[in-house]
C-alpha positions as CSV (number, residue, x, y, z in Angstrom):
1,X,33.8,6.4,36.0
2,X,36.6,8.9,37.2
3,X,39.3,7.2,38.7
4,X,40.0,9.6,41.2
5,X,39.6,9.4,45.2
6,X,36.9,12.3,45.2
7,X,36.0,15.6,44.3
8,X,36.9,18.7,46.2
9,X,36.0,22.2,46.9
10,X,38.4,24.2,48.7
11,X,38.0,28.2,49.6
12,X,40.1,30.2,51.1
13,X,38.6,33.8,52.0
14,X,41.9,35.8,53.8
15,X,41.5,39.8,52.0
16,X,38.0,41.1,53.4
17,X,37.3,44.4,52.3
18,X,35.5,46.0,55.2
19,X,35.6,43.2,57.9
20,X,39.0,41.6,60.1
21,X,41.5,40.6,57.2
22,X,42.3,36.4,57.8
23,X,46.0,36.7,56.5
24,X,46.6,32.9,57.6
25,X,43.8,31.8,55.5
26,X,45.4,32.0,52.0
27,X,48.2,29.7,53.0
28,X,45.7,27.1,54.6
29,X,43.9,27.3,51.5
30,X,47.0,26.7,49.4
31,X,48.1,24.2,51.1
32,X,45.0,22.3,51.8
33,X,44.8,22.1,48.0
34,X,47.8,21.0,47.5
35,X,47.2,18.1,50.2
36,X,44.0,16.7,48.3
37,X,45.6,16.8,45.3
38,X,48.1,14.6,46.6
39,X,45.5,12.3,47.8
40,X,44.1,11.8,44.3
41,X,41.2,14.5,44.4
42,X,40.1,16.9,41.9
43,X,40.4,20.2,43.4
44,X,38.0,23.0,42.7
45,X,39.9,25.8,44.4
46,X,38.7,29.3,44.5
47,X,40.5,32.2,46.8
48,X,39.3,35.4,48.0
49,X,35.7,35.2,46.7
50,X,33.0,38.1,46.4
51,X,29.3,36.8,47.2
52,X,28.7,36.4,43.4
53,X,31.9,34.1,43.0
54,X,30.9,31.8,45.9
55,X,27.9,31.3,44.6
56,X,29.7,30.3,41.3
57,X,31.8,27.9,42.2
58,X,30.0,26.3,44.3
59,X,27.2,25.5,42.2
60,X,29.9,24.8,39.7
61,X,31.0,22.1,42.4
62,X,27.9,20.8,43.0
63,X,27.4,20.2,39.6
64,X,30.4,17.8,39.1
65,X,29.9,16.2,42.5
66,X,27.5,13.8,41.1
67,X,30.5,11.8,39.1
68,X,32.1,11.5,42.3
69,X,31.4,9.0,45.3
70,X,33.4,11.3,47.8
71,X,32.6,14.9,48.2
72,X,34.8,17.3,50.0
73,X,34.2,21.0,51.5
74,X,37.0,22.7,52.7
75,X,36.8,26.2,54.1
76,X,38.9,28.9,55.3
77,X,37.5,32.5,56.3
78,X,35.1,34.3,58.0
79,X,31.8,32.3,59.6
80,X,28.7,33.0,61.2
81,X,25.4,31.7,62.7
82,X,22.3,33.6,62.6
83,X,18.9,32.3,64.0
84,X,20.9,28.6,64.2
85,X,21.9,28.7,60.5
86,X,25.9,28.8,59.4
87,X,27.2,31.5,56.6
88,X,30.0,31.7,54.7
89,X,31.1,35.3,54.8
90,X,32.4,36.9,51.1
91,X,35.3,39.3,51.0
92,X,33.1,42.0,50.2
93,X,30.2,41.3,52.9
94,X,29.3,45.3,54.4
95,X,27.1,44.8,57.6
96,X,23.2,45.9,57.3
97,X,21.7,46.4,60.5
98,X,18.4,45.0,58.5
99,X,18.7,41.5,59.9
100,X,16.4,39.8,56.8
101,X,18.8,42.5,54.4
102,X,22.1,41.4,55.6
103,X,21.4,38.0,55.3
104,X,19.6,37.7,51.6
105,X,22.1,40.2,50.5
106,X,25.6,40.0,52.1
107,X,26.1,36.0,53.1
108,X,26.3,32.8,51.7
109,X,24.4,29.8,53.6
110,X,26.4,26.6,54.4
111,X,23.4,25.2,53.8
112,X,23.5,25.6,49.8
113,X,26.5,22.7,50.3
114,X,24.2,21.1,53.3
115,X,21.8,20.4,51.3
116,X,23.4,18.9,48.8
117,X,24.9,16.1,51.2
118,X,21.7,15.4,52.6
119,X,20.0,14.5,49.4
120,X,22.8,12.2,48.7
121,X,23.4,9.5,51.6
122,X,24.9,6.9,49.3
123,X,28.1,9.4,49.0
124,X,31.1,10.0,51.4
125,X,30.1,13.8,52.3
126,X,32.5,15.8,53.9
127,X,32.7,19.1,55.3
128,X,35.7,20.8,57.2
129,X,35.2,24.6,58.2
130,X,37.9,26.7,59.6
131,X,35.6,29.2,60.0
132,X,35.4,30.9,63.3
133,X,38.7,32.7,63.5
134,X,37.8,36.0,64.7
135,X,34.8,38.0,65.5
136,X,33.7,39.9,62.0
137,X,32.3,43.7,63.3
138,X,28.9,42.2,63.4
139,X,26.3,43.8,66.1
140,X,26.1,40.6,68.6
141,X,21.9,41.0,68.3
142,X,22.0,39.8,65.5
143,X,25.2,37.4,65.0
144,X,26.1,34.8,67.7
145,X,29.8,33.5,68.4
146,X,31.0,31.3,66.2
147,X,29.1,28.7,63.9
148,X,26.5,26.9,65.2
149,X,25.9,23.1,66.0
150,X,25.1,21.2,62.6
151,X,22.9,18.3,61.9
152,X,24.2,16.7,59.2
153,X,22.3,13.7,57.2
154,X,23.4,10.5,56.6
155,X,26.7,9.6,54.8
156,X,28.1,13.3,56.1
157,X,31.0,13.9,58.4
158,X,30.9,17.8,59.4
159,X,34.4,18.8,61.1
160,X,34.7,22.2,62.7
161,X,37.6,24.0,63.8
162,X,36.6,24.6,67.6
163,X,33.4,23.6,69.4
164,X,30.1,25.2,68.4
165,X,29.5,28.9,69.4
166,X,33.5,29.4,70.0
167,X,35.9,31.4,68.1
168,X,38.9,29.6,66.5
169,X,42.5,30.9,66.4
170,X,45.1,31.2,63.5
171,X,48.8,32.4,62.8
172,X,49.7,36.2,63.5
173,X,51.1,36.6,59.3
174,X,50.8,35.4,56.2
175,X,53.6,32.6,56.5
176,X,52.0,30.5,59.3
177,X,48.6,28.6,59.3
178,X,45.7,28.5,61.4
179,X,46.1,26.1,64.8
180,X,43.3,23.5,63.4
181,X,44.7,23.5,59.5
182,X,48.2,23.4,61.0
183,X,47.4,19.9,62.8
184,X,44.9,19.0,60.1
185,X,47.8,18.8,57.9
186,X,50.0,16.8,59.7
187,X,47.4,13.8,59.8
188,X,45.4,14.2,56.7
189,X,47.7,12.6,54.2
190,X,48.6,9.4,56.9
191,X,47.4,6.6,55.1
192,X,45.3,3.5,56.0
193,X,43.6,5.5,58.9
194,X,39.4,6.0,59.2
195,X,38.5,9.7,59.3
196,X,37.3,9.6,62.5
197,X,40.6,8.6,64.3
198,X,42.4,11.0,62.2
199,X,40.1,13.6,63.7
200,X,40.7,12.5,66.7
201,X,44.1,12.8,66.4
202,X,43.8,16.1,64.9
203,X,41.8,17.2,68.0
204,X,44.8,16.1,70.3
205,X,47.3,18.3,68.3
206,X,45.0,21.5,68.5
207,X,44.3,21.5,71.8
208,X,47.8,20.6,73.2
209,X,48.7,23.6,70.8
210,X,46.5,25.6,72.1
211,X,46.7,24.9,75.8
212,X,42.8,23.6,75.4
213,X,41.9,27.2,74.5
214,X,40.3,25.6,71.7
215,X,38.5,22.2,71.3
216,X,37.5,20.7,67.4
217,X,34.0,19.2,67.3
218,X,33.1,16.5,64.9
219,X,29.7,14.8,63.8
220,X,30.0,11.7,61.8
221,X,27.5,9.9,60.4
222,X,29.8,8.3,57.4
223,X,27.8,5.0,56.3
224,X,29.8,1.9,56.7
225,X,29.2,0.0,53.4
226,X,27.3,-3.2,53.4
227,X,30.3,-6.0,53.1
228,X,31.7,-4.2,56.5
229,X,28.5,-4.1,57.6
230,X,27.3,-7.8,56.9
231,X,30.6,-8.5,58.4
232,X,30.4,-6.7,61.4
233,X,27.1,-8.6,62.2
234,X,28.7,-11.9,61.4
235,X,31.0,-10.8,64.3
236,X,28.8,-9.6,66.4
237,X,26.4,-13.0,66.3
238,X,29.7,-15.1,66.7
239,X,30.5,-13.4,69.9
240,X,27.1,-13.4,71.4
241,X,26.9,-17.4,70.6
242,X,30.3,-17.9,71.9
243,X,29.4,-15.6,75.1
244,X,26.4,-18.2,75.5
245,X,28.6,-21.2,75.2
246,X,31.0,-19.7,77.8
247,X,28.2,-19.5,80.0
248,X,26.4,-23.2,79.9
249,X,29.8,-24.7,79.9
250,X,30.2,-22.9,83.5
251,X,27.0,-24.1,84.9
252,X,28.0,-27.7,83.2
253,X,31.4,-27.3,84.9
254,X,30.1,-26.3,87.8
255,X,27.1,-29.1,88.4
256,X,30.4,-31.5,87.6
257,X,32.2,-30.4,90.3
258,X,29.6,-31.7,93.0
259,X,30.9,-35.3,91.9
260,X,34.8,-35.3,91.5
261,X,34.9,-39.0,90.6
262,X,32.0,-39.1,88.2
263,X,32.2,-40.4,84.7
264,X,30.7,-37.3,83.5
265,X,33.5,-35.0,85.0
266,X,36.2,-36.9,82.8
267,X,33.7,-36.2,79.7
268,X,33.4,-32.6,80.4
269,X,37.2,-32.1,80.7
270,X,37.7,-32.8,77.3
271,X,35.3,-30.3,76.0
272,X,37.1,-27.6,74.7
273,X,35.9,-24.0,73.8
């Protein structure tokens, strides 16, 4: 067995060839790496990819991903839905007006990764997509804002950037990062913390940044293992008996008070809970 926290995948698509170049991108790629490599993943990392190179290393990804028992997507670039479904968007994507075309010829699907996830509920599956950071020169018949909403499959946590069919924002050079990766990167090394609260505290940071111009989105449905769960319902059973007790003693306490020399009142004030 690997002893390592997880596997990871991160891209980082910044130098488009005909579409919006993303110059933040590179250095949230870069230093997204760097931060999972400090948490003990293995880091596939892959920069500026054609459509033929996605598809590369991410089936070289998926291959490994079965040694691991945490599986992480990280990606920086261009994103859009069509007909519902998410894309990835290659550096050398060129629009065809040819809706079926464009698609089997010029995108990636998210799904390919999806998938994946879905088939594998006993894993922690995560997927965090900066991907919505300006709007590619796409005809809107065709593209909608945005990514569109997910439904992930059990054991998955999807993070996105900004809510579902809005556009996400990022630094004006090179040197600065995108608003989400920027506040992702303040949290995601804080240790001893559940990935949902560190979303949420990720959520805070971007949209106090950005004057709530842009909201994060999150769907987690993360298994909890079965000690925490068994544990959990040992809790849960406690506090419904206890609740109960709570309850009879009342009536008792109150029946008792009717007769404030009794024997049974002296009985019942030595009952503790």
């Amino acid at each position: 067995m690997i002893n390592k926290k997880g596997v990871a995948l991160v891209i980082a698509n910044s130098a488009y060839i005909t579409q919006p170049k993303l110059k933040s991108c590179k250095k949230d790629g870069e230093d997204m790496r760097g931060a999972l490599e400090r948490l003990n993943f293995d880091v596939f990392f892959a920069e500026n990819q054609n459509r033929a190179e996605l598809f590369n290393i991410i089936s070289e990804f998926l291959k490994n991903a079965d040694l691991y028992s945490t599986v992480l997507l990280y990606y920086t670039g261009h994103g859009v839905q069509i007909d519902g479904e998410n894309y990835f968007v290659p550096i050398d994507c060129t629009y065809n007006p040819i809706k079926a075309i464009f698609v089997a010829t010029q995108l990636v699907g998210m799904r390919v990764v999806q998938d994946y996830m879905d088939a594998h509920p006993e894993k922690n599956n995560i997927m965090i997509l900066d991907a919505c950071r300006s709007e590619p020169g796409f005809a809107r018949d065709i593209v909608g804002t945005g990514l569109a909403e997910m439904k992930a499959g059990s054991g998955t946590f999807v993070a996105f950037a900004t809510a579902p069919n809005k556009t996400a924002g990022c630094a004006a050079d090179e040197n600065g990062n995108g608003f989400y990766t920027e506040c992702l990167l303040r949290h995601i090394e804080q240790p001893n913390i559940k990935i949902e609260d560190m979303f949420k505290e990720v959520r805070k940071d971007v949209i106090a940044l950005t004057k709530g111009a842009q909201i994060p989105w999150e769907l987690s449905l993360i298994h909890i293992s079965e000690p925490t769960r068994q544990a959990e319902t040992s809790y849960a059973v406690f506090s419904l008996k206890k609740k109960c007790y709570i309850e009879c003693y009342s009536v008792f306490f109150s029946v008792l008070s009717s007769y404030p020399k009794s024997h049974e009142q002296t009985i019942g004030k030595k009952i503790k809970i």
